[in-house]
N, C-alpha and C positions, 0 to 999 in steps of 0.2 A: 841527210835523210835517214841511212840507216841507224845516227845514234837518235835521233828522235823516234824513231820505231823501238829502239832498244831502250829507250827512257819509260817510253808509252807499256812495254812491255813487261818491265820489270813494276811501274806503278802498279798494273792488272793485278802480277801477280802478289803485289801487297797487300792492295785490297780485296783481294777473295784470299788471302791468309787473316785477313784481320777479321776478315766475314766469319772465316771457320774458326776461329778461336770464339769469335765473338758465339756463336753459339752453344757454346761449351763442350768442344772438343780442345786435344790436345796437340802440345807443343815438340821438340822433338826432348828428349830423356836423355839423362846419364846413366851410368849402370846402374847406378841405384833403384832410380826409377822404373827403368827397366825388369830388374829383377821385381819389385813390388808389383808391375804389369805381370809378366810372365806366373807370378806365382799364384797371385789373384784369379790370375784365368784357367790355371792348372786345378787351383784348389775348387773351382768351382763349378770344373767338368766334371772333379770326383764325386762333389756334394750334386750335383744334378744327376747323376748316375745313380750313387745311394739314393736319391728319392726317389727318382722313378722305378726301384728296387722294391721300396718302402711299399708305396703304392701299388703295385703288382701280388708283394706277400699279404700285403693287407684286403685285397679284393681277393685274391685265393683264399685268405680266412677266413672271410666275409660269408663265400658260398659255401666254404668246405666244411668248418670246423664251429665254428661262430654261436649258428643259430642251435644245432644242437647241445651245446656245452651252457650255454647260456640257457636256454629251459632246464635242464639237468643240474645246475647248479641254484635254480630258481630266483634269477634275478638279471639286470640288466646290463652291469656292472661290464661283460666282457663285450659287449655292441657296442658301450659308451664309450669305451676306449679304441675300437675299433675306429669308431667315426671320427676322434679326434685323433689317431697317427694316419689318418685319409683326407684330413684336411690339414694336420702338419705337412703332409708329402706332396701332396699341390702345392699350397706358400714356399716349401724349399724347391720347388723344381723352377714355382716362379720367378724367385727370388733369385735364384742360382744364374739364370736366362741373363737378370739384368747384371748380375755379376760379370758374366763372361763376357757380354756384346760390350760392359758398360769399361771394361779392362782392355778386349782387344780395342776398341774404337776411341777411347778413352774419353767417353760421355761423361762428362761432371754430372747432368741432372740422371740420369741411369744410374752412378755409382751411388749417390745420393739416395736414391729410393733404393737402392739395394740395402746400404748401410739401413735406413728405417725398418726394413720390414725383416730383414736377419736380425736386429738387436730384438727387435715385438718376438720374433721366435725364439730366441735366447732366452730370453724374460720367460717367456710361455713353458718352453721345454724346461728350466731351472724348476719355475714352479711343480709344474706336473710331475717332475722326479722326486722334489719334496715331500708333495702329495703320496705318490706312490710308495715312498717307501714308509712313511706311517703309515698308509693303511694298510700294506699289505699283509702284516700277519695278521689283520682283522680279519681281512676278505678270507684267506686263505682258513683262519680258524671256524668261520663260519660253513665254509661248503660242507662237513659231515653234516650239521642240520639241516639245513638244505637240499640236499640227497634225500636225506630220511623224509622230510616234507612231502616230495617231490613223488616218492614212492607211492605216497598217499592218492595221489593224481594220472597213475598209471593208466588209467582207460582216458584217462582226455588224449587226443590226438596226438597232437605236438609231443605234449610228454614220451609219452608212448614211441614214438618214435625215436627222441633221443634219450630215454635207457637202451631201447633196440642196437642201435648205432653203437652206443659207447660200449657194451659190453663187448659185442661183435669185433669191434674196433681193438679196444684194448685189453680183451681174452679175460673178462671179469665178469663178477656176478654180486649184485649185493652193494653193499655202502663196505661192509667189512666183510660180510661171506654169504652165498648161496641162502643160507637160512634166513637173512634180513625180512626174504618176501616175506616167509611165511607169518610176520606182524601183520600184513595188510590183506595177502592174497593164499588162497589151499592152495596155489602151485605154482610153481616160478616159470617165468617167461620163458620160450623157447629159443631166446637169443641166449641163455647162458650154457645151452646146450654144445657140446663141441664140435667141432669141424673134423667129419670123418675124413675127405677128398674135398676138394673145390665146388661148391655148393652145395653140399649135402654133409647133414647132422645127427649125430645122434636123437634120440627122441626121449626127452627125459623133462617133459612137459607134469611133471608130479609133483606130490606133494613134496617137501623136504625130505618128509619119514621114510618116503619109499622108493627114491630114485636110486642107481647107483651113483656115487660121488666121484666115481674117474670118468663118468661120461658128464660131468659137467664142470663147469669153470672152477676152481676152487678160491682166486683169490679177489678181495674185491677189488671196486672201482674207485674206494676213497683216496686210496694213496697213488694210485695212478693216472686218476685227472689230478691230482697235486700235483705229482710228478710235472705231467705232460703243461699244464699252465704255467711252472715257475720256470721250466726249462725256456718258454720260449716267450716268457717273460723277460732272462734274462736276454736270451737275443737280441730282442726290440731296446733291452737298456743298452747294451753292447754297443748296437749300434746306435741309439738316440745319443749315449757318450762320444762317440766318432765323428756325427756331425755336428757337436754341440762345437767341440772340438777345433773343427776345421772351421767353421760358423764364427767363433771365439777368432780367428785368427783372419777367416776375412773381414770382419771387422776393420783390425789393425792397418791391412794391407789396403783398404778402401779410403779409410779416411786419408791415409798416409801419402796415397794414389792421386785422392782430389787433391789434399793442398801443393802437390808436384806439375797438375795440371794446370798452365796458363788461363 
């Protein structure tokens, strides 16, 4: 009686192993395997971390910095890019999910969709780097006109508010100096006025002719929104190259993964 309990038993447990393979889980691994497991699941804690990083800088840009910089430089161009590293950083946080569960649990159809939708983001992010670095001395040699444009439009709201912002912001006046207004307007803004104490300014709301010039900004704002966009421009490369990266390598470790998996 007992070996036919122990016959009946060891059957069970072959067929609920042959269930669970059959649905495309995993077998037991060599070190190899292993190691391609562990590594896949490691690299794709870090890539899930980076994105929801991504995602976080990119929605503090969003409200912070974003809309002002983009009126001010009179064009779309830095929201456009906002919304596509906000919808890269979802696809890698989702894609990352099915890396990690698809590694520890070792899901064939999990690692599968993982591999598809990281290769479409590789492809994606490849392209968009191409893109970006040919256009960028474009973009970038156009914001002087731009600015000067822009100045033109001073009393519309929006505008208005981000020359306000960016001067205040980044202790400027002008596209290249305090005198720019006077093309458009008899007296410059009272954002390019200085900060005596923590809220309170000088008062040098005049014409060019007649203010004193050490109570207002002296230098402008063209070379300092260059500054400040290429600066964290290159971040966003930095880091778009770190997950393209790791991205590139779960690849390797996924496909390498499933055909280890039974």
């Amino acid at each position: 009686m007992s070996l036919e309990y122990s016959n009946h038993c060891t059957m069970n447990h072959d067929q609920q192993a042959n269930g669970y393979y059959a649905m495309g889980y995993g077998t037991e691994m060599d070190g190899c395997g292993r190691f391609m497991k562990y590594s896949l699941f490691i690299a794709n804690l870090i890539i899930f971390i980076g994105g929801c990083t991504v995602v976080g800088i990119v929605i503090w840009a969003f409200v912070d910095k974003v809309p002002y910089l983009s009126a001010l430089v009179g064009n779309d161009l830095l929201a456009g890019v906002v919304y596509v590293l906000l919808a890269g950083g979802i696809l890698i946080i989702l894609s990352s999910f099915f890396g990690c569960v698809g590694a520890a649990r070792e899901v064939k159809c999990m690692l599968l969709t993982y591999f598809i939708i990281v290769f479409l983001l590789f492809v994606i992010m490849l392209i968009g780097g191409v893109l970006g670095y040919v256009f960028r001395s474009k973009v970038i040699g156009t914001i002087e006109q731009e600015m000067r444009n822009t100045m033109r439009l001073y009393d519309k709201h929006d505008i208005h508010d981000a020359w306000d912002t960016t001067q205040r912001t980044f202790h400027c006046c002008g596209v290249t100096n305090y005198r720019n207004w006077n093309t458009f307007y008899p007296n410059i803004p009272a954002s390019c006025c200085k900060e005596i104490e923590p809220g309170k300014y000088f008062n040098c709301n005049y014409s060019t002719d007649s203010i004193n010039p050490s109570n207002t900004y002296q230098d402008g704002c063209l070379n300092k929104t260059r500054m400040y966009i290429q600066k964290h421009a290159s971040v966003m490369g930095a880091a778009g190259i770190a997950i393209a990266v790791l991205m590139f390598f779960g690849m390797i470790f996924s496909c390498a993964l499933f055909r280890m998996i039974g």
